[in-house]
C-alpha positions in Angstrom: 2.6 -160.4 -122.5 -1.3 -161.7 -122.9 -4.1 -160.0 -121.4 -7.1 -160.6 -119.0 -9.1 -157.3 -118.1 -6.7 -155.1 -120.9 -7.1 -154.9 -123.7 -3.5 -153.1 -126.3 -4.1 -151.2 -129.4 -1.6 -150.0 -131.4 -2.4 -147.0 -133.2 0.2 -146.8 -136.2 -0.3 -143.2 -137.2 2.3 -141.3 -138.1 0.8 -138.9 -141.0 -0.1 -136.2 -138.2 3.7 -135.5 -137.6 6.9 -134.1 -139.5 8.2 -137.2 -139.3 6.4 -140.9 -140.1 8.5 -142.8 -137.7 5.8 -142.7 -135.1 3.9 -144.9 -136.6 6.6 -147.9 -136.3 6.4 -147.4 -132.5 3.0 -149.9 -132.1 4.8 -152.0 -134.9 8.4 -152.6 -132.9 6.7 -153.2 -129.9 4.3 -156.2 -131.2 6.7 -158.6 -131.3 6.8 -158.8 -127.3 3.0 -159.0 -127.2 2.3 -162.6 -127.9 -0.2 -161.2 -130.4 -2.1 -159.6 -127.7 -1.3 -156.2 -129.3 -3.7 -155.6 -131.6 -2.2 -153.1 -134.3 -4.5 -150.2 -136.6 -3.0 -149.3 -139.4 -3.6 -145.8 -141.3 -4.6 -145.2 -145.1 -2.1 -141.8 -145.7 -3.5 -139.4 -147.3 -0.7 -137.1 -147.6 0.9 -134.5 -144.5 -0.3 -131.8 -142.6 -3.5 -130.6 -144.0 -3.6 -132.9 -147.1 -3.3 -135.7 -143.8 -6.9 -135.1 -142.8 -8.7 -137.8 -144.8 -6.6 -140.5 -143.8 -6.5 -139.4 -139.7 -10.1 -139.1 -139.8 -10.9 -142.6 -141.2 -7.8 -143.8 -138.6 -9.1 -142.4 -135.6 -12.6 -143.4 -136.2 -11.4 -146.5 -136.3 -10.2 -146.3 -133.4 -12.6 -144.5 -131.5 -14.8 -147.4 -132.5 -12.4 -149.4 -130.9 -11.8 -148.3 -127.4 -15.8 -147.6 -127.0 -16.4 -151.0 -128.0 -13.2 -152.2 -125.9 -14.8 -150.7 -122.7 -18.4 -152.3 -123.5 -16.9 -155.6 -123.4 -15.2 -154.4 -119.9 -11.9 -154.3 -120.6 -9.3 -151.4 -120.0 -7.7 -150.1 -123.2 -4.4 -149.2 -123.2 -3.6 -147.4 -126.5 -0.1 -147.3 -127.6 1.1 -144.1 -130.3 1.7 -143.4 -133.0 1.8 -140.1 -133.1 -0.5 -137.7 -131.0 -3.6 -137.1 -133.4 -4.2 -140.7 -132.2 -5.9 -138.8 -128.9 -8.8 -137.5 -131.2 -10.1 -141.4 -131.8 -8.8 -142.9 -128.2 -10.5 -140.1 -125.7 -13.5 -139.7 -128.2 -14.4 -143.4 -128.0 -14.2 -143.5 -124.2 -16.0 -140.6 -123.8 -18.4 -142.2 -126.1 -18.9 -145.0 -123.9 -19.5 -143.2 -120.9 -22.3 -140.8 -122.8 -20.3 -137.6 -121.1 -16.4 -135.6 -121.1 -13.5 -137.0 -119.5 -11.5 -135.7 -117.3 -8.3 -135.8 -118.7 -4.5 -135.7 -117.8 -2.0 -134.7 -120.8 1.6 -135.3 -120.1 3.6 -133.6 -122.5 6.2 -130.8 -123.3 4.0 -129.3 -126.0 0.2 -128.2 -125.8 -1.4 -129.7 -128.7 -4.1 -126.9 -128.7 -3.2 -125.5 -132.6 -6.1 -126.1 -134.9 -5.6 -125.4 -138.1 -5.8 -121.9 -138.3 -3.1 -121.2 -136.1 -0.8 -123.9 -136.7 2.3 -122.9 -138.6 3.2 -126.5 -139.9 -0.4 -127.9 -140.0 0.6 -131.0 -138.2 -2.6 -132.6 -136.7 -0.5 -133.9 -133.8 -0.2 -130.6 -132.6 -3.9 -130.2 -132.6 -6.3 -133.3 -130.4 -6.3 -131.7 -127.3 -8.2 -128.5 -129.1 -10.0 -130.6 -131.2 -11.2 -132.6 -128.1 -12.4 -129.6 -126.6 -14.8 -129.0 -129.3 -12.3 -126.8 -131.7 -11.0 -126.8 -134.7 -11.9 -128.6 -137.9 -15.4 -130.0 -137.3 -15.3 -133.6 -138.2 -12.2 -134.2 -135.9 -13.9 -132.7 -133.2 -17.2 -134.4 -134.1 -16.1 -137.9 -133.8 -18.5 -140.6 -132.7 -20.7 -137.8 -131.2 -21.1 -134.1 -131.6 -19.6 -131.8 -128.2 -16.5 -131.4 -126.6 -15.1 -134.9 -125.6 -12.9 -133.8 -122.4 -14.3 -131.1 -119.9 -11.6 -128.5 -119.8 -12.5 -127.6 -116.0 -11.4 -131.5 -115.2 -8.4 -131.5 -118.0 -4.4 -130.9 -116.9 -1.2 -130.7 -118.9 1.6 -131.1 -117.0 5.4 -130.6 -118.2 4.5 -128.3 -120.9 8.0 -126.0 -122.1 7.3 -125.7 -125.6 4.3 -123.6 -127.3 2.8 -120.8 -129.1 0.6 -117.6 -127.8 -2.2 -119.0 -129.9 -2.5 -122.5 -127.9 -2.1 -120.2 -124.4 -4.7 -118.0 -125.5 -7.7 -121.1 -125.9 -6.2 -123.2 -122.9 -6.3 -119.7 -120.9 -9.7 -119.0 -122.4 -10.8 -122.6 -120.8 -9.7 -122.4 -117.7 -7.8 -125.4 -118.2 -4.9 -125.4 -115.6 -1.2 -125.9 -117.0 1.7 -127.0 -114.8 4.7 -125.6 -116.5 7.8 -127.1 -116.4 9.4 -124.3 -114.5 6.5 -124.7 -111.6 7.1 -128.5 -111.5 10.8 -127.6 -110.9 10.3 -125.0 -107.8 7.3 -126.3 -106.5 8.4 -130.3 -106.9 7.0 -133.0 -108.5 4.7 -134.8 -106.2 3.0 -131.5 -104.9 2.2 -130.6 -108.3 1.1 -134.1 -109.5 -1.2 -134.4 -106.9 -3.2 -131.2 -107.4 -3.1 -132.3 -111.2 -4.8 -135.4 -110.2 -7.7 -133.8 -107.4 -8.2 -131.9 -110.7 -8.7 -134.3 -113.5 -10.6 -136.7 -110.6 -12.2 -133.8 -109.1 -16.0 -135.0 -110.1 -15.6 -138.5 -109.2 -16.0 -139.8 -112.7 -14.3 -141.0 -115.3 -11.0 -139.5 -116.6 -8.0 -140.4 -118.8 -4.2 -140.7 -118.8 -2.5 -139.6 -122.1 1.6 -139.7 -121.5 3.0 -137.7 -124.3 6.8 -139.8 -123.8 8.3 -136.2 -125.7 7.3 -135.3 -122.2 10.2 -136.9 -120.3 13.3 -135.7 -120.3 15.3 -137.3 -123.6 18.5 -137.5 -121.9 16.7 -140.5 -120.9 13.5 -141.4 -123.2 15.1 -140.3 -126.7 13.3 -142.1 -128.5 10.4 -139.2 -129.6 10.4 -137.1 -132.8 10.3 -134.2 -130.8 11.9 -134.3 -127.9 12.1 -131.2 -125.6 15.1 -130.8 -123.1 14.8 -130.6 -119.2 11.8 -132.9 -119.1 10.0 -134.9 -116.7 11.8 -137.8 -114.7 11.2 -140.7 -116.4 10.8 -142.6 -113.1 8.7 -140.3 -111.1 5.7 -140.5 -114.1 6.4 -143.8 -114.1 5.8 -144.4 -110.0 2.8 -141.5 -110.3 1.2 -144.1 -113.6 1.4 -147.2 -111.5 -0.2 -145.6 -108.4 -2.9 -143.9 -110.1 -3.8 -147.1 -111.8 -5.6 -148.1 -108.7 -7.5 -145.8 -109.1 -11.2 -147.3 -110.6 -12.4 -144.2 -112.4 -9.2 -144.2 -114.4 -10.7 -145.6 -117.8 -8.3 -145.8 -120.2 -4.5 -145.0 -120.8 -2.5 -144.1 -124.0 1.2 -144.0 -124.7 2.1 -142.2 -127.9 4.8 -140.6 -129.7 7.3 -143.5 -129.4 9.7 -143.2 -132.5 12.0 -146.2 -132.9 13.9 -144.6 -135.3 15.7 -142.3 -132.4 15.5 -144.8 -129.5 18.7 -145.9 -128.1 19.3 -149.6 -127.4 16.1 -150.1 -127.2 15.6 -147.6 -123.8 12.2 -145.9 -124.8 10.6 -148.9 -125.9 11.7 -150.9 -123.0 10.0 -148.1 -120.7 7.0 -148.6 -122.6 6.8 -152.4 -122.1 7.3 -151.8 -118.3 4.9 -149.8 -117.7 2.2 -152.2 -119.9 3.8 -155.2 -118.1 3.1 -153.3 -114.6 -0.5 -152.4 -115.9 -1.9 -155.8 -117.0 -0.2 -157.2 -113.8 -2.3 -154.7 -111.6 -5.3 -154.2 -114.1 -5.1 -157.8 -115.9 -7.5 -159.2 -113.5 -10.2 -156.3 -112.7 -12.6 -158.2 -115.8 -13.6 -161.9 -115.7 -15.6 -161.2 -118.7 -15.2 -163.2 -121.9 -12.0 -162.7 -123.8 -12.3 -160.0 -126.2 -11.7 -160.5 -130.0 -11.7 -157.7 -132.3 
């Protein structure tokens, strides 16, 4: 793979989880980048709370990144590395567009912990909070202080794993949640289109982060914490490419690959489909110069 108008990071964080092999995902994948993946590495400072140093100097890293990625016109794809990687990818782009994203968060969990309610204190269970303006206050201050996403544009969808305490601030939000269950009587097209008139309801930018612990693992196995009856594999995939023609999409992000439970290579190859079908459709959106970080 090279790249014209996209521009791969691979955010090799894995501190923000139970288990460290999330941060090999970015790592495994390089090798069928042709160098075009450009990999950020984490300083660890330790796990779960005793984490927090080291995330926050990763992900402003990062957040530096994809701001300064999207100045020089390109469309970032950020490949996980565990979750807590959203807290530098969605700040950055909201940095660059000087307002909140809208944002759609595929995933079987909510992320909305901070660290208060969080029983493990694992920061991956805690971006999408901390996006929103919650939790500790230099996570959620990244790059600029206020909420990053707008909760009244943000959707999770195929969420079937989470505590009261993460209902109660998503509730309190307004921010709409399509359940597994609903995805399964209501089907999956009906309910990813209303998640999508939501996230692009103002007609300005949003975001794409695909949580792959949101498929179903029979399938994607290949996460640390995988959820059973999850999404089709294929339909997010078909849902991904369409949306991609969309031109207020700004950025996507991948996370939460773990190489370390793939099998024969089935996750990762997923991944590299879906980044070989979006520099193929986005590659040449940018004829600015070629970006070097």
């Amino acid at each position: 793979m090279g790249f014209g108008g996209v521009q791969f990071l691979g955010a090799c964080v894995g501190s923000g989880s139970n288990d460290l092999g999330a941060g090999l995902g970015p790592i495994s994948l390089a090798p069928h980048f042709n160098d075009s993946l450009h990999l950020i590495s984490e300083n660890r400072s330790g796990r779960a709370h005793q984490a927090l140093p080291g995330i926050l100097e990763f992900n402003m890293k990062l957040a530096s990144l994809t701001s300064l990625v999207k100045s020089k016109g390109k469309f970032p794809v950020v490949l996980g590395g565990d979750h807590s990687c959203a807290m530098g990818t969605w700040s950055g782009i909201s940095d660059f567009h000087g307002k909140p994203l809208g944002l759609l968060w595929i995933d079987a969990h909510m992320d909305a912990h901070t660290f208060e309610t969080s029983e493990t204190g694992n920061i991956h269970g805690m971006p999408l909070a901390t996006l929103m303006g919650y939790g500790d206050k230099e996570l959620s201050q990244l790059m600029f202080e206020g909420p990053k996403v707008d909760p009244a544009r943000t959707v999770l969808f195929g969420v079937r794993s989470f505590e009261s305490s993460e209902a109660k601030l998503l509730e309190q939000l307004q921010v709409r949640v399509f359940f597994m269950g609903e995805i399964l009587s209501r089907g999956f097209e009906v309910c990813w289109n209303e998640a999508l008139a939501i996230v692009d309801s103002g007609k300005e930018a949003f975001g794409v982060s695909l949580d792959l612990d949101g498929l179903d693992p029979k399938l994607i196995p290949g996460v640390g914490t995988p959820v059973a009856l999850g999404l089709s594999a294929q339909k997010v995939y078909e849902g991904l490419i369409h949306l991609l023609e969309n031109p207020r999409l700004s950025a996507l992000e991948i996370v939460e690959y773990n190489p370390l439970h793939d099998r024969d290579f089935v996750t990762g190859n997923y991944v590299l489909k879906l980044c070989d079908q979006v520099e193929k459709i986005l590659g040449n959106r940018s004829h600015s110069k070629e970006f070097q970080i």
